[in-house]
PDB file of the backbone (N, CA, C, O) and the ligand in Angstrom, with CONECT records:
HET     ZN  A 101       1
ATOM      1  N   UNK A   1      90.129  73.525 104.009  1.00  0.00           N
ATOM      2  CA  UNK A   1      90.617  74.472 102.999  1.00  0.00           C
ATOM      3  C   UNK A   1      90.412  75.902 103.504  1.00  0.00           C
ATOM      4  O   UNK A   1      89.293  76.170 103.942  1.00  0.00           O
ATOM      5  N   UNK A   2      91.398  76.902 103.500  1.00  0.00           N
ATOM      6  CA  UNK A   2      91.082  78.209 103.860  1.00  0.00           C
ATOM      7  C   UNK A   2      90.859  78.798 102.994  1.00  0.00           C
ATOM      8  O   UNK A   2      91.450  78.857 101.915  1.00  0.00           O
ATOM      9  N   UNK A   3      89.680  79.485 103.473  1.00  0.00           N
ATOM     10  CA  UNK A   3      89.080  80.552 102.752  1.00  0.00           C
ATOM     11  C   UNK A   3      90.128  81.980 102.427  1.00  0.00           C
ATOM     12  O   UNK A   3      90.918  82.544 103.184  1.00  0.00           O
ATOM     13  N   UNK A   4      89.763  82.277 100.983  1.00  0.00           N
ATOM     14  CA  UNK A   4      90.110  83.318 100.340  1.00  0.00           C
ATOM     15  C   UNK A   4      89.575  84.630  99.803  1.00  0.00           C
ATOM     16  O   UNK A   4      88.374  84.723  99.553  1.00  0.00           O
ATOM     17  N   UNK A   5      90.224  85.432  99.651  1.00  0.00           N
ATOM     18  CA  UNK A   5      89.214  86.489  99.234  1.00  0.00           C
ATOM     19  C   UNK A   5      89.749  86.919  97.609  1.00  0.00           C
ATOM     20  O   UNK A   5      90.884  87.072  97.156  1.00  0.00           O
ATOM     21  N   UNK A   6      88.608  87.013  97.080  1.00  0.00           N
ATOM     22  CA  UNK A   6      88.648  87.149  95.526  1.00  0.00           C
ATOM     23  C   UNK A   6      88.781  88.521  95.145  1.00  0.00           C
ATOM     24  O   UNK A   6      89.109  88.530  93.959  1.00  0.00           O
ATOM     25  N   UNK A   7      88.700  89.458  95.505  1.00  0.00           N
ATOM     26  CA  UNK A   7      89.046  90.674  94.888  1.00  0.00           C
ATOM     27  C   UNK A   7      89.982  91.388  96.078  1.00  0.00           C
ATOM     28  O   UNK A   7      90.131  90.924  97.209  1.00  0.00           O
ATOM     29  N   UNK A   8      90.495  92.450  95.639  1.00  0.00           N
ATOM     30  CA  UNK A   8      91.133  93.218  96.140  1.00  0.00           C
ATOM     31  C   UNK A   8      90.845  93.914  97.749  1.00  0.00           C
ATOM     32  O   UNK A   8      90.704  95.131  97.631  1.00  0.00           O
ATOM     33  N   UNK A   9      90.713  93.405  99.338  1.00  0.00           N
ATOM     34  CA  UNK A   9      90.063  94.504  99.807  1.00  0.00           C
ATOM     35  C   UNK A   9      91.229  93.524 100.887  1.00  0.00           C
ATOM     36  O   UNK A   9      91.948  92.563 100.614  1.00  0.00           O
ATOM     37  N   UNK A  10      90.963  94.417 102.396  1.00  0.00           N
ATOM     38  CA  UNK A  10      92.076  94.388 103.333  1.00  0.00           C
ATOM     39  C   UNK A  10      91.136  93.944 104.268  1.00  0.00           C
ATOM     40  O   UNK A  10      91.682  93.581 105.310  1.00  0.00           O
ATOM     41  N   UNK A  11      89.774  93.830 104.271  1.00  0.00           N
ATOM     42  CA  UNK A  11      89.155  93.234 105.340  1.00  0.00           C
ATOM     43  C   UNK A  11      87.614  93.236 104.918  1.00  0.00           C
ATOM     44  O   UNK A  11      87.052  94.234 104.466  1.00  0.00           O
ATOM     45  N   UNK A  12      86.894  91.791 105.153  1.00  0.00           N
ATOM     46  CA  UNK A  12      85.379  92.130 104.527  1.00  0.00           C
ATOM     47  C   UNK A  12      84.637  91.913 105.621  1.00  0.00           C
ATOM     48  O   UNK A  12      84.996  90.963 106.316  1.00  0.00           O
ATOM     49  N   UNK A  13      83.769  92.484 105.944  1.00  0.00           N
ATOM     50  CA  UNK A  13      82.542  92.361 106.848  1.00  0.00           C
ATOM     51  C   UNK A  13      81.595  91.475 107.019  1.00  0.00           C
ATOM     52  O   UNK A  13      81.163  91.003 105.968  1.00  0.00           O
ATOM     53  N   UNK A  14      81.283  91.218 107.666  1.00  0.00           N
ATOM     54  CA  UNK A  14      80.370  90.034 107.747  1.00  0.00           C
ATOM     55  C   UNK A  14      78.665  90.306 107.672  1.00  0.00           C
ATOM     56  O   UNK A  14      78.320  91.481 107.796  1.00  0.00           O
ATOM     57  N   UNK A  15      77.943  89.614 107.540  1.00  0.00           N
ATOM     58  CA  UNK A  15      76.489  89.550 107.555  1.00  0.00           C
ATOM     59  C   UNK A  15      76.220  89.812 109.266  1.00  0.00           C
ATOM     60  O   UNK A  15      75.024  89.926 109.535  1.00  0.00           O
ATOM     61  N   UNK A  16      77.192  89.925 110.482  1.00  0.00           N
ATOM     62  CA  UNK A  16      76.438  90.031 111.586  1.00  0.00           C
ATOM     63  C   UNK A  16      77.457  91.428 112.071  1.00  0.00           C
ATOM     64  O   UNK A  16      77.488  91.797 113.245  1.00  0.00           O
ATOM     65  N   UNK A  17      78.090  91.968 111.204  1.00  0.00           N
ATOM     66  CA  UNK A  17      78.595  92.970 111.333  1.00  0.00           C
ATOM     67  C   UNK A  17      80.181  93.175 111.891  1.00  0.00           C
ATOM     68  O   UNK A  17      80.602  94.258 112.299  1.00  0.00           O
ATOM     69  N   UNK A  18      80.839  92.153 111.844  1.00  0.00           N
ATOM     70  CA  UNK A  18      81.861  91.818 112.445  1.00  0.00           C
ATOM     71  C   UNK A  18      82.916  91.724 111.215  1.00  0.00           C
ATOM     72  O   UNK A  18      82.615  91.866 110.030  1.00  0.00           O
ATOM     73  N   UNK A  19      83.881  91.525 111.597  1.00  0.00           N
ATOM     74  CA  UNK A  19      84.874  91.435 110.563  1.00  0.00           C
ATOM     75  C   UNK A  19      86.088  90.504 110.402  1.00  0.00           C
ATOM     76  O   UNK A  19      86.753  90.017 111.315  1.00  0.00           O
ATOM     77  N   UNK A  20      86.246  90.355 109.166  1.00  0.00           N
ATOM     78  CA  UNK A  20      87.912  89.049 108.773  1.00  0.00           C
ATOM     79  C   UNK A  20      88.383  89.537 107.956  1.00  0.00           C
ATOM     80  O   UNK A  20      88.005  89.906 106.845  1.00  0.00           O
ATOM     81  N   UNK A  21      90.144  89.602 108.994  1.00  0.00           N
ATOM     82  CA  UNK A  21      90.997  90.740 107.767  1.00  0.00           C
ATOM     83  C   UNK A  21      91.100  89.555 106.654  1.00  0.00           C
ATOM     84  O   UNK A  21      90.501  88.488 106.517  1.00  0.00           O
ATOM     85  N   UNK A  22      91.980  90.122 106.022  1.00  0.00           N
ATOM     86  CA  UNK A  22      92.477  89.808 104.398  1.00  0.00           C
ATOM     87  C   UNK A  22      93.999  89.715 104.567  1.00  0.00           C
ATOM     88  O   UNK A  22      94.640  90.627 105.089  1.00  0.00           O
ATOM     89  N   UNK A  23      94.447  88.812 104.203  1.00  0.00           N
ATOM     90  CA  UNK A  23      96.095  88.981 104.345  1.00  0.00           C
ATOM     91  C   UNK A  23      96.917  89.296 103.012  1.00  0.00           C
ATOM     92  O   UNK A  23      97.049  88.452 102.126  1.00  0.00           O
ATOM     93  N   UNK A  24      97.304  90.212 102.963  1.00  0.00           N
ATOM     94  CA  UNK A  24      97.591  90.747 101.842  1.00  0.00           C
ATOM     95  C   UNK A  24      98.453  90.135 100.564  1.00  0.00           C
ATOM     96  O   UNK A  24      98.453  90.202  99.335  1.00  0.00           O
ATOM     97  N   UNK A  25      99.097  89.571 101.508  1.00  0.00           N
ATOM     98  CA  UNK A  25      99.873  88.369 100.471  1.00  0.00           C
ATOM     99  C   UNK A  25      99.027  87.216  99.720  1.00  0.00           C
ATOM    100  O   UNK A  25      98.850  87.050  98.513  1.00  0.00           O
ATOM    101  N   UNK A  26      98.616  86.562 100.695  1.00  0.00           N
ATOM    102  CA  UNK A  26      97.723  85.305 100.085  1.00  0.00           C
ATOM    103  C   UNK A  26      96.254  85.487  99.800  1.00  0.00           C
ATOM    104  O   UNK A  26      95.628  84.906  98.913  1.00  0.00           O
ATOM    105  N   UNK A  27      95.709  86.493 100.789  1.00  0.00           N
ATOM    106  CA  UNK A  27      94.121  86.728 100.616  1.00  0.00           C
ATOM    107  C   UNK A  27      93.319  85.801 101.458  1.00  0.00           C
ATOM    108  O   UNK A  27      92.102  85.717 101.289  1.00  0.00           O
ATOM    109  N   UNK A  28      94.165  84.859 102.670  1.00  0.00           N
ATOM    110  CA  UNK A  28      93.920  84.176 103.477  1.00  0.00           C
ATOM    111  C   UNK A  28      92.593  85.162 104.450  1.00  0.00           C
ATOM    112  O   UNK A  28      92.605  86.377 104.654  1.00  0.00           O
ATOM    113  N   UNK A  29      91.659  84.260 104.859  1.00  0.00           N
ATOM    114  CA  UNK A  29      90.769  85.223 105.886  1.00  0.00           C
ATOM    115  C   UNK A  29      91.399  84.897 107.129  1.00  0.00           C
ATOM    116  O   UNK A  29      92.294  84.068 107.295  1.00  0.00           O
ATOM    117  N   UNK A  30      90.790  85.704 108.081  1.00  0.00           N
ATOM    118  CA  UNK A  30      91.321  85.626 109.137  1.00  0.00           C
ATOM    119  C   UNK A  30      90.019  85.539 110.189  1.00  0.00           C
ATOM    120  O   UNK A  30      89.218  86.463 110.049  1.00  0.00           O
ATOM    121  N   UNK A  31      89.683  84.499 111.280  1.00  0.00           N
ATOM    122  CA  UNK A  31      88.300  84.168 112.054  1.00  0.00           C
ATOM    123  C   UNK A  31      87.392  85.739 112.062  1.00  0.00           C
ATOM    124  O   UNK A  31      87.870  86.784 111.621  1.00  0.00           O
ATOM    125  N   UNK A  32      86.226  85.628 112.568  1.00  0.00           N
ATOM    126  CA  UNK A  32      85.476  86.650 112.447  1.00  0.00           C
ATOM    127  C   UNK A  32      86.129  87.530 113.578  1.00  0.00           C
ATOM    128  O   UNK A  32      86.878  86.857 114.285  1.00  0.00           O
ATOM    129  N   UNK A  33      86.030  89.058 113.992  1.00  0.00           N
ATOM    130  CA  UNK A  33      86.706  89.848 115.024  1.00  0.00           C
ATOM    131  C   UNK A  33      85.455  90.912 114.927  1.00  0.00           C
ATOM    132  O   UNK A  33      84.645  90.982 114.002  1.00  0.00           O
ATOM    133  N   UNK A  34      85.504  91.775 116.191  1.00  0.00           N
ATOM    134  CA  UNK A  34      85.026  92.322 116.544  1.00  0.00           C
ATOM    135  C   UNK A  34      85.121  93.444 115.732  1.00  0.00           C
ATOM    136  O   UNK A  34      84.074  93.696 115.137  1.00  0.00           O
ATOM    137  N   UNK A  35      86.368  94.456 115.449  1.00  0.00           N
ATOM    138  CA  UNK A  35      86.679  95.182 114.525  1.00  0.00           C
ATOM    139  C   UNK A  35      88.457  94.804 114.192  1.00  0.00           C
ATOM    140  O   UNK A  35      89.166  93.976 114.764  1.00  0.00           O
ATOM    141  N   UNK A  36      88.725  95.528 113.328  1.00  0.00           N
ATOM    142  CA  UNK A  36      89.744  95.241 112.368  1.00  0.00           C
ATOM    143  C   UNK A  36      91.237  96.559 113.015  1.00  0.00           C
ATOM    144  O   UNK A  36      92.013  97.277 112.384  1.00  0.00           O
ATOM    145  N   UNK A  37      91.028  96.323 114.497  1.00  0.00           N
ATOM    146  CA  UNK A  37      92.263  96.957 115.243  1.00  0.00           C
ATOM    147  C   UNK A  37      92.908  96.584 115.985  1.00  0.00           C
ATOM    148  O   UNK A  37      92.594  95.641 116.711  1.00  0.00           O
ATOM    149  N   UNK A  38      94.180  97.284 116.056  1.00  0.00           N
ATOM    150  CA  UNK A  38      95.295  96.907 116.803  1.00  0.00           C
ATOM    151  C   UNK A  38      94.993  95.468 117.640  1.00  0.00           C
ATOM    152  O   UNK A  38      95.333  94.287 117.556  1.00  0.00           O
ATOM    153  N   UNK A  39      94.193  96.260 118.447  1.00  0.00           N
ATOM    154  CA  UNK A  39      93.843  95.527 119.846  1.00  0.00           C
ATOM    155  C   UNK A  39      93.329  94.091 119.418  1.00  0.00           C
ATOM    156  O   UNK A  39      93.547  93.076 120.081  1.00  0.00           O
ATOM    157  N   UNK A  40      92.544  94.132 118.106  1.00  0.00           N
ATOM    158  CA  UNK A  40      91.322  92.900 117.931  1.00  0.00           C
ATOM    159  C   UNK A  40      92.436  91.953 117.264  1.00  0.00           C
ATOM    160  O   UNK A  40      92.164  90.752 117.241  1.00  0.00           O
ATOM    161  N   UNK A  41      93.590  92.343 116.752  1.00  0.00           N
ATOM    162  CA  UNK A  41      94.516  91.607 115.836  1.00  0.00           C
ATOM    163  C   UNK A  41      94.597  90.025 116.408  1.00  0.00           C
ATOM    164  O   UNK A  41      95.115  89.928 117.520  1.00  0.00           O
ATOM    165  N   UNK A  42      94.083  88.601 115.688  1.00  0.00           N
ATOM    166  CA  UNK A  42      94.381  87.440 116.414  1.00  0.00           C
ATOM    167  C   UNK A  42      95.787  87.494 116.129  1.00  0.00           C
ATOM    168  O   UNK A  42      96.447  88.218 115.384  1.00  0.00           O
ATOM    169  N   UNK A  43      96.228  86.105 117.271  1.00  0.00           N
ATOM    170  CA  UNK A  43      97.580  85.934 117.064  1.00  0.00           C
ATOM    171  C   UNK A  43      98.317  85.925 115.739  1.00  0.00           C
ATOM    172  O   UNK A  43      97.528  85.776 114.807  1.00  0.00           O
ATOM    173  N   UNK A  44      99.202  86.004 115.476  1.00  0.00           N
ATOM    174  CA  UNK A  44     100.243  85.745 114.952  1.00  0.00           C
ATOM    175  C   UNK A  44      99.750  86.787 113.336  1.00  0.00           C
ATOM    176  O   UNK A  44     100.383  86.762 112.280  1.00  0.00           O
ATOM    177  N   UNK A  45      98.958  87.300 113.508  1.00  0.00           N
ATOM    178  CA  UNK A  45      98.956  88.664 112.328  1.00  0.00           C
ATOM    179  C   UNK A  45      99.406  89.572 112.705  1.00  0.00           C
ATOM    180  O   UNK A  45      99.763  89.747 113.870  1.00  0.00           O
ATOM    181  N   UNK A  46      99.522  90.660 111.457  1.00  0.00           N
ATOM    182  CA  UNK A  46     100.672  91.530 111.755  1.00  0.00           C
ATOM    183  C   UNK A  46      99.643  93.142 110.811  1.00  0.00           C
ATOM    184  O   UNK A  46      98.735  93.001 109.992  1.00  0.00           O
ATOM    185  N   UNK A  47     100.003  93.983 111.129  1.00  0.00           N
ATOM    186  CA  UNK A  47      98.721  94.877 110.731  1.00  0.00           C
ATOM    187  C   UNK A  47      99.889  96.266 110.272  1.00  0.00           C
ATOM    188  O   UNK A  47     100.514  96.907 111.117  1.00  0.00           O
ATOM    189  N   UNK A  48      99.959  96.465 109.025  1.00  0.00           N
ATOM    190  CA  UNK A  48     100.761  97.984 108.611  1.00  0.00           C
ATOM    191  C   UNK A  48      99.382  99.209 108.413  1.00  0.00           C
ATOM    192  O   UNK A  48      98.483  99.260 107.574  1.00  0.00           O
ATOM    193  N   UNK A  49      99.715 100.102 109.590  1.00  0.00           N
ATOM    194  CA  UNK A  49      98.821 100.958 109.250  1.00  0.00           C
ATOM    195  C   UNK A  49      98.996 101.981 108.338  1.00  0.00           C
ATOM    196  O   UNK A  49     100.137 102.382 108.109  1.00  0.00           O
ATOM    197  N   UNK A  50      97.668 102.650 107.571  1.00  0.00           N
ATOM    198  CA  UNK A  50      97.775 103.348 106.541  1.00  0.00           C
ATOM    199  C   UNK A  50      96.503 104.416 107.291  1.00  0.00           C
ATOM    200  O   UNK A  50      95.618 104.073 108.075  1.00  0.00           O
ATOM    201  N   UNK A  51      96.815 105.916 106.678  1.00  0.00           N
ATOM    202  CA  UNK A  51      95.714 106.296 106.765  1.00  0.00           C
ATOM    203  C   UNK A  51      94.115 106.092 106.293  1.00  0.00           C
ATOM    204  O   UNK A  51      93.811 105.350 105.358  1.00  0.00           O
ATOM    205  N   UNK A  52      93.147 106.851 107.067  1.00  0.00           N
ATOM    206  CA  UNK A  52      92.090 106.128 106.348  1.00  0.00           C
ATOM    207  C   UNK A  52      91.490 106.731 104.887  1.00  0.00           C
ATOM    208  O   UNK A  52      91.260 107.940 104.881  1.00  0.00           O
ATOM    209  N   UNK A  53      91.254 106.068 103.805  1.00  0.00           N
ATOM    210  CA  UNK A  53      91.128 106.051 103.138  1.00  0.00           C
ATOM    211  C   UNK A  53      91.990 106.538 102.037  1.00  0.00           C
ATOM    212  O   UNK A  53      91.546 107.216 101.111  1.00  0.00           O
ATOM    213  N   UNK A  54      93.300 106.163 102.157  1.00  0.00           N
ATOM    214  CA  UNK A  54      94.736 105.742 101.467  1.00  0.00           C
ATOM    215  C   UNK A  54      94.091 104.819 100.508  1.00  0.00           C
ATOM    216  O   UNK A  54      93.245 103.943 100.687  1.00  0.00           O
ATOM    217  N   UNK A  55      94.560 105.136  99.691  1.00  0.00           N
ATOM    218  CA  UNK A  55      94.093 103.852  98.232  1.00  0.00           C
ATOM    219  C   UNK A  55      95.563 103.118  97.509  1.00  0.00           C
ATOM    220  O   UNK A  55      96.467 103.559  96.799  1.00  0.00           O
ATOM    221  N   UNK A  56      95.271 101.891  98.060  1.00  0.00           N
ATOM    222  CA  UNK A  56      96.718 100.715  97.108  1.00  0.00           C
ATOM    223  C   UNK A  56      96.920 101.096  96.115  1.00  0.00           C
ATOM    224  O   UNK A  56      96.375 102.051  95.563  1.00  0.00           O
ATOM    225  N   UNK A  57      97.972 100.221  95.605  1.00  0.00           N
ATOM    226  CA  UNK A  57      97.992 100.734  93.803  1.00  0.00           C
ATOM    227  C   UNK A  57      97.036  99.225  93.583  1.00  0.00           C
ATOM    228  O   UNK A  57      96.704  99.119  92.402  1.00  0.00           O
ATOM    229  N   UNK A  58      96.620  98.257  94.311  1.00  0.00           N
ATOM    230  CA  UNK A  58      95.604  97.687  93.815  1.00  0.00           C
ATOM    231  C   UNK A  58      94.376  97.655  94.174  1.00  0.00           C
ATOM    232  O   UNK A  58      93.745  96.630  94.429  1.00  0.00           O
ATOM    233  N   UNK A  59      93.896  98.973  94.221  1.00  0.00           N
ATOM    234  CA  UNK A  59      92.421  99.618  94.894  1.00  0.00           C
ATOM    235  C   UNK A  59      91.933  99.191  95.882  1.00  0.00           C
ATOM    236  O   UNK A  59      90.716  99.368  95.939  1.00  0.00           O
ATOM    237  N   UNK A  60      92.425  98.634  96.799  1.00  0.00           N
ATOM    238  CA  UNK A  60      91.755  98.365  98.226  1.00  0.00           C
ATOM    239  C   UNK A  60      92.225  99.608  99.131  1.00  0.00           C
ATOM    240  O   UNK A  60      93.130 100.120  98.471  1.00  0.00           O
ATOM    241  N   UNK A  61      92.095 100.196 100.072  1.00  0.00           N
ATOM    242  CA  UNK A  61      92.072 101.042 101.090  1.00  0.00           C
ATOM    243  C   UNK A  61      92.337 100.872 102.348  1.00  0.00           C
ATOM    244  O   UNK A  61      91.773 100.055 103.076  1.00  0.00           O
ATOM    245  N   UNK A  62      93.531 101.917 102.787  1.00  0.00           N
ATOM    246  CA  UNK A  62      93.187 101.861 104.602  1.00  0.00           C
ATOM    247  C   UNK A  62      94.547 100.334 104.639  1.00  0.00           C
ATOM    248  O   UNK A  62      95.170  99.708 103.782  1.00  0.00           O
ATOM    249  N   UNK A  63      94.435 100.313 106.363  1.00  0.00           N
ATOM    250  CA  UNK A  63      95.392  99.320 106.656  1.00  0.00           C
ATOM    251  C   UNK A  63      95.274  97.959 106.344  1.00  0.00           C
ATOM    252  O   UNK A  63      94.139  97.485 106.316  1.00  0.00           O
ATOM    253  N   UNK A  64      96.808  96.822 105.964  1.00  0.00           N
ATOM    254  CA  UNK A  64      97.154  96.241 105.173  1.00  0.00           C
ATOM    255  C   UNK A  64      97.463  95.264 106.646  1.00  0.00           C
ATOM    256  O   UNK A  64      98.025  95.704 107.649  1.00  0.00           O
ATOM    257  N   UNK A  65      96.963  93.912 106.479  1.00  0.00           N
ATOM    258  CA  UNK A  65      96.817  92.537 107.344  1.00  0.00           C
ATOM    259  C   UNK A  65      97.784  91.685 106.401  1.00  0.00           C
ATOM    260  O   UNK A  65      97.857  91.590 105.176  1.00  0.00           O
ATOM    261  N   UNK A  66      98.546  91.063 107.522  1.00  0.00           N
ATOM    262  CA  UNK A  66      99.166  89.770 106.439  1.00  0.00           C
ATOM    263  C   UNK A  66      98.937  88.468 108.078  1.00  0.00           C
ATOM    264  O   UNK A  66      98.937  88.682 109.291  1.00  0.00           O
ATOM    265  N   UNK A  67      98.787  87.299 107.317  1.00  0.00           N
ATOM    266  CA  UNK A  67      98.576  86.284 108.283  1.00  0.00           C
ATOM    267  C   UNK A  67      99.833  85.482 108.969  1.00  0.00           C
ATOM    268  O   UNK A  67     100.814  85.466 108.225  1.00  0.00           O
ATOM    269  N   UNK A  68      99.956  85.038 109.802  1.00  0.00           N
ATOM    270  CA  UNK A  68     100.929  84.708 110.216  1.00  0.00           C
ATOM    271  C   UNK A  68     101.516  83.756 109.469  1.00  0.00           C
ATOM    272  O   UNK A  68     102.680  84.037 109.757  1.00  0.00           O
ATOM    273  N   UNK A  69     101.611  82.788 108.684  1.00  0.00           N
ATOM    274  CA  UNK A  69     101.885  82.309 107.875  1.00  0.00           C
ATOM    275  C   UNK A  69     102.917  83.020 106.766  1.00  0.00           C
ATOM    276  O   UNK A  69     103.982  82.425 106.599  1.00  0.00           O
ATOM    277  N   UNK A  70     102.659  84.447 105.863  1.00  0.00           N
ATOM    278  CA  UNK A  70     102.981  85.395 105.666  1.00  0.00           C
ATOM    279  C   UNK A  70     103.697  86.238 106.178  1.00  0.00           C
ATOM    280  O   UNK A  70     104.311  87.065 105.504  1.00  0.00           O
ATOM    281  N   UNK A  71     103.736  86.190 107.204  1.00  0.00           N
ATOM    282  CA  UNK A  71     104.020  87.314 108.276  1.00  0.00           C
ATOM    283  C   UNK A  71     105.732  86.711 108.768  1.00  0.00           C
ATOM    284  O   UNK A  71     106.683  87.375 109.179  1.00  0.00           O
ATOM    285  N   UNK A  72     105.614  85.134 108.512  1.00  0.00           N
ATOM    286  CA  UNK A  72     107.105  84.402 109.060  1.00  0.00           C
ATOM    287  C   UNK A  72     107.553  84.341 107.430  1.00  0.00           C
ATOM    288  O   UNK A  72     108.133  83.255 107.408  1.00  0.00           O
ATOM    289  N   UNK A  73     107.599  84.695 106.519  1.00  0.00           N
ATOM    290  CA  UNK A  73     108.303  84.078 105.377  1.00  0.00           C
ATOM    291  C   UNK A  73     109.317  85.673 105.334  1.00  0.00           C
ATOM    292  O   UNK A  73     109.127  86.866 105.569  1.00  0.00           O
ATOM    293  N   UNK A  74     110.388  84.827 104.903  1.00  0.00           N
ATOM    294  CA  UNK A  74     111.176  86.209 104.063  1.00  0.00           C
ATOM    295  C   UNK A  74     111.902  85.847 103.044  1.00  0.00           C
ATOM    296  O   UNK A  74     113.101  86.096 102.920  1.00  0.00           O
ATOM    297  N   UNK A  75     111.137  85.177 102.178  1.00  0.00           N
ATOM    298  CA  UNK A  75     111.893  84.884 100.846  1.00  0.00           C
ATOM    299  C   UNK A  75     110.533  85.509 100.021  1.00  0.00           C
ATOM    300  O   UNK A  75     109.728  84.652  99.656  1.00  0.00           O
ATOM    301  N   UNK A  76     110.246  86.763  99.735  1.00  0.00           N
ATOM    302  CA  UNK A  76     108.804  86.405  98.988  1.00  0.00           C
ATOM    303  C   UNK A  76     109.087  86.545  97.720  1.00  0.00           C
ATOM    304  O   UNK A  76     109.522  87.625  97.320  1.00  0.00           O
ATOM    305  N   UNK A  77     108.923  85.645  96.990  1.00  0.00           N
ATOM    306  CA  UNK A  77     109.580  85.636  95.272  1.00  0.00           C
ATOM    307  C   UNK A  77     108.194  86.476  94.286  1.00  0.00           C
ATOM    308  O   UNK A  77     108.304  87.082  93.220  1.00  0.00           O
ATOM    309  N   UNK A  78     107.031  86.240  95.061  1.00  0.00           N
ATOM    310  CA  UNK A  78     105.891  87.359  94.576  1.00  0.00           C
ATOM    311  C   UNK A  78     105.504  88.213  95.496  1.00  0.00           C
ATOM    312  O   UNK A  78     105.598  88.203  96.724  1.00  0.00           O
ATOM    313  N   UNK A  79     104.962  89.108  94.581  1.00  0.00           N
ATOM    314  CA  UNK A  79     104.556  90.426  94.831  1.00  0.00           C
ATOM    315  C   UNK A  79     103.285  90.474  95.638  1.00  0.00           C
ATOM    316  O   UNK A  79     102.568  89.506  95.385  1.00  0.00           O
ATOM    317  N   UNK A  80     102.862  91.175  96.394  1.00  0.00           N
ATOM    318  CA  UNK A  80     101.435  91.185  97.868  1.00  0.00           C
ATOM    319  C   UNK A  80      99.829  91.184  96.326  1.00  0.00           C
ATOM    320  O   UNK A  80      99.436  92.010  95.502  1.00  0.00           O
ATOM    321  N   UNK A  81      99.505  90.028  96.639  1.00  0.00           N
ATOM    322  CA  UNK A  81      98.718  89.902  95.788  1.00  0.00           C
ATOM    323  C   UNK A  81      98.598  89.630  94.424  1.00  0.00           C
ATOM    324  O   UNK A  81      97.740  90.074  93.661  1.00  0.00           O
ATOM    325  N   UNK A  82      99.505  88.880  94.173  1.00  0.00           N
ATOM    326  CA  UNK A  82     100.058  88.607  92.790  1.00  0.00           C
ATOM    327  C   UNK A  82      98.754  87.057  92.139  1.00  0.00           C
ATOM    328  O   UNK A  82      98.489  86.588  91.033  1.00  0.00           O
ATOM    329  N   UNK A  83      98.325  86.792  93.461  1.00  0.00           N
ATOM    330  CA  UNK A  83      96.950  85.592  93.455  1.00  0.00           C
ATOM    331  C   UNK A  83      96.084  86.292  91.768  1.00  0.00           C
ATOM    332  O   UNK A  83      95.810  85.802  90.672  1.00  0.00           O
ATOM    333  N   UNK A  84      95.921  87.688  92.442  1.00  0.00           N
ATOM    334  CA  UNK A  84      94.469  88.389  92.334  1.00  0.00           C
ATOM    335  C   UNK A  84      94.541  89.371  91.203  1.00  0.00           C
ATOM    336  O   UNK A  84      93.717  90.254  90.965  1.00  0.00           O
ATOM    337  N   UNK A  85      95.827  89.052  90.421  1.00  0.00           N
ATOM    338  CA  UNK A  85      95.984  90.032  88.734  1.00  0.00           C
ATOM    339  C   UNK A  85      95.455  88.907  88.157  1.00  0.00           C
ATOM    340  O   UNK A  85      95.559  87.695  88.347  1.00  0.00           O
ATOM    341  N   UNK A  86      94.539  90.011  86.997  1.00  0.00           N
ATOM    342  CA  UNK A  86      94.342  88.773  86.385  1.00  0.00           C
ATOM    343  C   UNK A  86      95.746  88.425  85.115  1.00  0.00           C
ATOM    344  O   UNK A  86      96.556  89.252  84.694  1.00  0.00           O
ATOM    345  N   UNK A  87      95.666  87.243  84.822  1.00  0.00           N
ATOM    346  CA  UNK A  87      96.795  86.673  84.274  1.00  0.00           C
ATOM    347  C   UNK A  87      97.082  87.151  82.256  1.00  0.00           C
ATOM    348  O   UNK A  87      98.183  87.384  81.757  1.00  0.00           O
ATOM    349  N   UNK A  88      96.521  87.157  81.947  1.00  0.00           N
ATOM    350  CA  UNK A  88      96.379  87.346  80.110  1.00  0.00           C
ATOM    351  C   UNK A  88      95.626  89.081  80.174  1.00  0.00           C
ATOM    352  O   UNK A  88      94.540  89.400  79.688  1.00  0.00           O
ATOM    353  N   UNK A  89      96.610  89.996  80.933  1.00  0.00           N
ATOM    354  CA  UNK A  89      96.545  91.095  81.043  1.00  0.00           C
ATOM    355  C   UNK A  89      96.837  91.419  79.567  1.00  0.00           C
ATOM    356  O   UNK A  89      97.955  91.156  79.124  1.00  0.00           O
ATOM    357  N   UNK A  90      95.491  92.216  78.439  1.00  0.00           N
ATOM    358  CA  UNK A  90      95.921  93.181  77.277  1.00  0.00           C
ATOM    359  C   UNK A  90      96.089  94.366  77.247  1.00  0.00           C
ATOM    360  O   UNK A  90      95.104  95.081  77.436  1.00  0.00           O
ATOM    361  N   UNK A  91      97.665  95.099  76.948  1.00  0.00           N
ATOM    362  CA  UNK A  91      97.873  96.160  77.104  1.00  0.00           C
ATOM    363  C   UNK A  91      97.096  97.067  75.400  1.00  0.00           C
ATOM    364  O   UNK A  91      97.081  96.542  74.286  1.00  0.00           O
ATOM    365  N   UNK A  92      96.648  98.230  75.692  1.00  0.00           N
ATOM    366  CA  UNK A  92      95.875  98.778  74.830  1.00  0.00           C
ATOM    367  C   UNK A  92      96.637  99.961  74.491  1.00  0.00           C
ATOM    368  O   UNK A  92      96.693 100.823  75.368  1.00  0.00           O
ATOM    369  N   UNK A  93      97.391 100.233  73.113  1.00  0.00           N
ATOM    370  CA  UNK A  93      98.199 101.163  72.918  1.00  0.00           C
ATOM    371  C   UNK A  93      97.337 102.346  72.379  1.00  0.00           C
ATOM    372  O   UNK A  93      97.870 103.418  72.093  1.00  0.00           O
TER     373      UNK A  93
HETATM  374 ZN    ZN A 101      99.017  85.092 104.003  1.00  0.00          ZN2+
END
């Protein structure tokens, strides 16, 4: 089963200081990497850069990972993170 990431972020850090992007679509992780650049990108991910500390409209920051999996689709009928709204959203007039 692949691991997911539960809130909003583009890449989480690890306990030995290393890092696994976030794929923006699914929230798929991606193996541990050295850092979260160009160069470190494993195969078949795809990396849109943003400046640093650019803020989403769903509060994560900085550049946006999608997994290769993601990265080959072009039908996307949802929206980059549509996992991670929560669902019985109350609007407050
Ligand atoms: Zn994905």
């Amino acid at each position: 089963m692949a691991a997911t990431a539960t809130e909003a972020v583009n890449f989480i850090t690890t306990s030995t200081g290393r890092v696994r992007l976030v794929c923006q679509v699914c929230g798929k992780l991606s193996r541990s990497l050295a850092s979260a650049c160009l160069a470190d990108l494993p195969d078949g991910w795809s990396m849109a850069p943003y400046a640093d500390g650019y803020a989403h409209p769903d509060g994560s920051t900085g550049d946006l990972f999608r997994c290769p999996t993601c990265d080959k689709r072009r039908d996307f009928p949802i929206s980059p993170r549509e996992y991670m709204k929560p669902v019985d959203v109350v609007t407050v007039i």
